[in-house]
C-alpha positions as a printed Julia matrix, in Angstrom:
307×3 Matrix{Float64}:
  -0.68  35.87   59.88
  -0.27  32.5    61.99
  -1.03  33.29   65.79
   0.67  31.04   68.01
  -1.15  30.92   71.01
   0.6   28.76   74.57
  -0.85  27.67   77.69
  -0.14  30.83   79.29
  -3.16  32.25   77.23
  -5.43  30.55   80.32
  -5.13  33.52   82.32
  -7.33  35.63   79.73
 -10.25  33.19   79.42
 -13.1   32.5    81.55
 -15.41  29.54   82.08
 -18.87  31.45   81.52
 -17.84  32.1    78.22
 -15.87  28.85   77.56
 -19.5   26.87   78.18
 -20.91  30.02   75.95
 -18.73  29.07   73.06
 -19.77  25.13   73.49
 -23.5   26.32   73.88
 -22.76  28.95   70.41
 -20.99  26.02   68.64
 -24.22  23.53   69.2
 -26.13  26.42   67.11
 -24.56  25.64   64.22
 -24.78  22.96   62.15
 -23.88  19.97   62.67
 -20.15  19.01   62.34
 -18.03  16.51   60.2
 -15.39  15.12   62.51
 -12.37  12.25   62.05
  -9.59  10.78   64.21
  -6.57   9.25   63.05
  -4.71   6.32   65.47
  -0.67   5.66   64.97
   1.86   3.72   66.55
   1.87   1.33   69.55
  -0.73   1.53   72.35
   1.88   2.68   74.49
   3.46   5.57   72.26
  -0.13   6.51   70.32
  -0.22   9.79   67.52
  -3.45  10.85   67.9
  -4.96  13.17   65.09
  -8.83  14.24   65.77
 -10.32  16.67   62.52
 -13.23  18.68   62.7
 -15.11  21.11   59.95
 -18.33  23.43   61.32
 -19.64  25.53   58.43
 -19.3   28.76   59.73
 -16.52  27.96   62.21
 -14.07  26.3    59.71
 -11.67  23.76   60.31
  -9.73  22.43   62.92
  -7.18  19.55   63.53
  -5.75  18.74   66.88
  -2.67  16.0    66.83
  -0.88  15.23   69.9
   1.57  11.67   71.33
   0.54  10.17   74.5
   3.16   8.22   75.68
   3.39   6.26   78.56
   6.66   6.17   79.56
   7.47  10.06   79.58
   6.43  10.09   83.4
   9.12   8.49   84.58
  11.45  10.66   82.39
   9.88  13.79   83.97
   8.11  14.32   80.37
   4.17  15.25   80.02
   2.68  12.13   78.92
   0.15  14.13   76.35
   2.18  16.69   73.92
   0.61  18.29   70.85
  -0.82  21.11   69.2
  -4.26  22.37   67.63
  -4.24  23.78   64.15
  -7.04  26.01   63.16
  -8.12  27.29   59.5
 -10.24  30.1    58.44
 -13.46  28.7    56.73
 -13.98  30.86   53.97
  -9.51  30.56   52.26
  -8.48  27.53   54.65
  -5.81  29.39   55.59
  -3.89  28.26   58.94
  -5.05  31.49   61.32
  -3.95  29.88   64.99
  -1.37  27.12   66.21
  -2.41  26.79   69.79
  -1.18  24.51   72.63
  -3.23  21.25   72.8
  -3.23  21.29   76.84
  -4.87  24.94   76.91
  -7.81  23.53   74.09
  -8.37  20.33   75.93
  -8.55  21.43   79.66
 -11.05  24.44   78.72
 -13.23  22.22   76.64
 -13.08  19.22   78.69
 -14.65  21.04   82.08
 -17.25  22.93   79.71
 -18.2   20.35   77.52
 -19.63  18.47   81.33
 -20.87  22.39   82.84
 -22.81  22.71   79.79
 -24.39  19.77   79.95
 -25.39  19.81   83.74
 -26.52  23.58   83.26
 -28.99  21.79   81.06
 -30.14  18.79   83.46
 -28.61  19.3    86.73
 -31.37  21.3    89.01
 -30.36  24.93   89.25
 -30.92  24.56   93.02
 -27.92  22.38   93.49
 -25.74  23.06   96.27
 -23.44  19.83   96.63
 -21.08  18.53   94.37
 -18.88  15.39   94.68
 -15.47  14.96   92.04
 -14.22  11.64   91.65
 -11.14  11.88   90.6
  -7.94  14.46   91.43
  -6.03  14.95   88.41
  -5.59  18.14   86.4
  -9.19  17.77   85.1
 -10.23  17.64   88.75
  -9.13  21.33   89.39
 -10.84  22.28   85.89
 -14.11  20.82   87.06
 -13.71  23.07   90.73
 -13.45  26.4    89.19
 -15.97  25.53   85.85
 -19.14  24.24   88.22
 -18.31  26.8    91.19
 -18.53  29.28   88.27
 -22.31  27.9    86.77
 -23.41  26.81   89.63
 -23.78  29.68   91.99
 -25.69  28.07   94.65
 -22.85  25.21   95.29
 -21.91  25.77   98.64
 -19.84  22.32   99.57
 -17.43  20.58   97.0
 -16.36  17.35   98.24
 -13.54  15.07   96.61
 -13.07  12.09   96.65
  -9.65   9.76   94.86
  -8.34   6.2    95.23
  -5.52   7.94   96.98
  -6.43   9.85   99.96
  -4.03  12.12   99.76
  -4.86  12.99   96.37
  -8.17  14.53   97.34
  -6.73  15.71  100.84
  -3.95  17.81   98.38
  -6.4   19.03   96.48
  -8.65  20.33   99.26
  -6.0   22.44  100.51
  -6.18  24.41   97.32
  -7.58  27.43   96.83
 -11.45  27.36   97.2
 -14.1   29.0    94.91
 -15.89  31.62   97.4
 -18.36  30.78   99.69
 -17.69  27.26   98.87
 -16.4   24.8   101.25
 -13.98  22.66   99.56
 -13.23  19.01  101.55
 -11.76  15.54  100.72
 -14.6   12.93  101.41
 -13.05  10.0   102.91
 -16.09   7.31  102.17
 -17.1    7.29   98.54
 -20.8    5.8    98.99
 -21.44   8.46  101.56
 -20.31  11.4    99.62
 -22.29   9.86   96.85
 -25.19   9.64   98.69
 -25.14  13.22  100.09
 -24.15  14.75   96.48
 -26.69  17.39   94.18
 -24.31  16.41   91.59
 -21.36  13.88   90.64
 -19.07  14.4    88.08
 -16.26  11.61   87.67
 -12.83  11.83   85.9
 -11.42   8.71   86.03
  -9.13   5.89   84.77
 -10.91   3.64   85.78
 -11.69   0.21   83.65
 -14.36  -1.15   86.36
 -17.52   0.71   87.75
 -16.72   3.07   90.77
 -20.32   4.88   90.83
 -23.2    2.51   91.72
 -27.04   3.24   91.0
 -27.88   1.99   94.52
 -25.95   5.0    96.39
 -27.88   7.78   94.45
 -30.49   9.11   95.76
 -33.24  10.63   93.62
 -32.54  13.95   91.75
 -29.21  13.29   91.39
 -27.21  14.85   87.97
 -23.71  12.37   86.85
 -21.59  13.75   84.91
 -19.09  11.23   83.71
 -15.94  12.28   81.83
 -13.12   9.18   82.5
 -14.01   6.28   80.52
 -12.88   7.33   76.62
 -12.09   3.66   75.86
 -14.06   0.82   74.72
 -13.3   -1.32   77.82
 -13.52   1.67   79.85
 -16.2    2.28   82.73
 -17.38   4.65   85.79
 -21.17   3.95   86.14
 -22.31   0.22   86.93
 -25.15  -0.95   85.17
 -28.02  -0.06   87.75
 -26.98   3.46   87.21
 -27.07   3.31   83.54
 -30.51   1.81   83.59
 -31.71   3.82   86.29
 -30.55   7.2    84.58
 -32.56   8.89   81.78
 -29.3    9.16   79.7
 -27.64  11.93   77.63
 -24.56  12.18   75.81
 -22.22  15.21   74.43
 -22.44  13.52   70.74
 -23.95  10.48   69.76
 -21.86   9.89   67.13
 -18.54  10.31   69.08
 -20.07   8.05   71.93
 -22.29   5.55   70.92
 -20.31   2.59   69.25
 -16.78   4.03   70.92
 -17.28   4.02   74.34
 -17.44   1.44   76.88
 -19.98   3.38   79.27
 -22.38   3.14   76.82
 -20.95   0.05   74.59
 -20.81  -2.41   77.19
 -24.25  -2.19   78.4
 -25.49  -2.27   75.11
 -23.94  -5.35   74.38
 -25.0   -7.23   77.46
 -28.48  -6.18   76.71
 -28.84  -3.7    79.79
 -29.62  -0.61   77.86
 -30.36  -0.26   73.86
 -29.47   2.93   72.22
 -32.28   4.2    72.25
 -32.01   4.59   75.79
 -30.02   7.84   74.99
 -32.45  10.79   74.92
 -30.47  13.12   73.66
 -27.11  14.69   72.81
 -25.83  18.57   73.28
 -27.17  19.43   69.54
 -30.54  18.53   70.62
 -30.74  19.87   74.12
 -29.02  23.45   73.28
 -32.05  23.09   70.46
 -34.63  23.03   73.25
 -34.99  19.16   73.66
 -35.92  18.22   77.06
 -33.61  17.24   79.62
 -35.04  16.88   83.13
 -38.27  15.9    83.49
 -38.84  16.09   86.91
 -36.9   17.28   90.43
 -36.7   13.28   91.79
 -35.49  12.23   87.91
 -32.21  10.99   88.06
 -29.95  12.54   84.97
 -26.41  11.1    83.52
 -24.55  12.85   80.9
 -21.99  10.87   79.58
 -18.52  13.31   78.05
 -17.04  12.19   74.76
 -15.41  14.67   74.09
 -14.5   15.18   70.18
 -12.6   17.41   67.46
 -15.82  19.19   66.74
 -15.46  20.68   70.94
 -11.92  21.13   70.54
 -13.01  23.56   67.52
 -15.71  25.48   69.19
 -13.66  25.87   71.69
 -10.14  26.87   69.49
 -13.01  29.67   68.08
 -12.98  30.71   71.69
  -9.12  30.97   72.39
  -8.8   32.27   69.56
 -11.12  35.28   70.26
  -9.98  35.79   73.67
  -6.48  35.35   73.5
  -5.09  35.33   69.84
């Protein structure tokens, strides 16, 4: 039987065990993973396949479609499609929103759980979208020592609104209203962005800082400038659904900045005991690709939870 699972599942899963089910997932080996590109840039089908042996398979297609906004549409629309791995047979149908927001916040959590320093009490969001109020509750929820979230958005409003929100306990939750400051005072910055030009700079960072960076999915995308990527001892969720695809990481490498080699690591080789941080004054950057082979692990996890 075909469970068909909507966004209302949300209220039945947690982000300890969404970050679990990334951390499980990178126990396994390695996946096989393809995307699929239709239409016009501005009305895109988007199909991203994934097989894990002893997860099974997993396809998530969705539209994004620029104009919907001003129709009062969602601009992303789709669903995930999971199969068992021993018949293939379709076992879930799940809402694409509910797969992408978990996995999106854990796939960063995880990866700061492994390089941020556990003593971190300070974290600055750039950004305020829906992945903005993912990334509150998923680090407040790891990070138990975080004691000041501070947001900061092109639009101050944007941050303002969300710092009226409900706040994680014990955690003060502010807009910051100067970016280099809040930079400068932050344990740890993760950035979800549209931006196509660098908004984090390697001079405001002090030493012992963790980035996470999740906006820039595009090849002329970019969040860090280039004395942050050089200054960084770099990581990545997937090499092989960042390097060559992204412009973080692309454009750097083409102007000769960084090779890829400077990449130490991805999640496969940290969850298998690789190491991250190498000191408390290191300065870490984890760059979020995101990828079918996530969405998977993290269907798995829906699936479980809420199916």
């Amino acid at each position: 039987m075909t469970k068909m699972i909507t966004y209302e599942a949300a209220t039945r899963l947690d982000w300890p065990g969404a970050v679990e089910a990334l951390r499980f997932g990178h126990t396994l080996p390695s996946a096989q993973v393809g995307d699929m590109f239709l239409g016009p840039a501005q009305a895109t089908l988007l199909s991203r396949g994934a097989y894990i042996e002893g997860l099974g398979y997993g396809v998530k297609s969705f539209t994004v479609c620029d104009g919907n906004a001003a129709q009062g549409l969602p601009t992303v629309q789709g669903a995930m499609l999971v199969f068992r791995p021993q018949t293939g047979e379709l076992s879930a149908i799940i809402e694409s929103r509910l797969v992408t927001e978990f996995k999106t916040a854990a796939d960063s959590v995880l990866g700061a759980t492994l390089l941020a320093r556990p003593d971190s009490t300070r974290l600055l969001i750039v950004g305020g979208g829906t992945v903005a109020r993912s990334l509150i509750a998923a680090y407040s929820a790891l990070f138990p020592k975080l004691t000041d979230i501070a947001i900061w958005t092109r639009r101050p409003e944007q941050a303002q609104a969300l710092a009226l929100g409900p706040a994680p306990s014990g955690v003060t939750l502010h807009a910051a209203p100067d970016l280099e400051r809040a930079v400068a005072r932050a344990d740890i910055i993760t950035s979800a962005t549209m931006a196509r030009e660098p908004v984090l700079h390697g001079a405001w960072v002090r030493p012992g800082t963790h980035v996470d960076l999740i906006g820039a999915y595009k090849a002329d995308m970019r969040e860090a400038d280039d004395a942050l990527i050089s200054r960084a001892r770099l990581f990545v969720d997937s090499r092989e659904t960042t390097l060559g695809h992204i412009g973080e990481l692309m454009i750097p490498i083409a102007a000769g900045v960084i090779t890829p080699d400077a990449v130490q690591g991805d999640l496969y080789d940290l969850v298998g005991g690789a190491q991250g941080r190498q000191s408390a004054e290191e300065i870490t950057l984890f760059k979020n690709g995101g990828g079918a082979h996530l969405d998977l692990m993290m269907a798995r996890y829906i699936v479980k939870r809420a199916g």
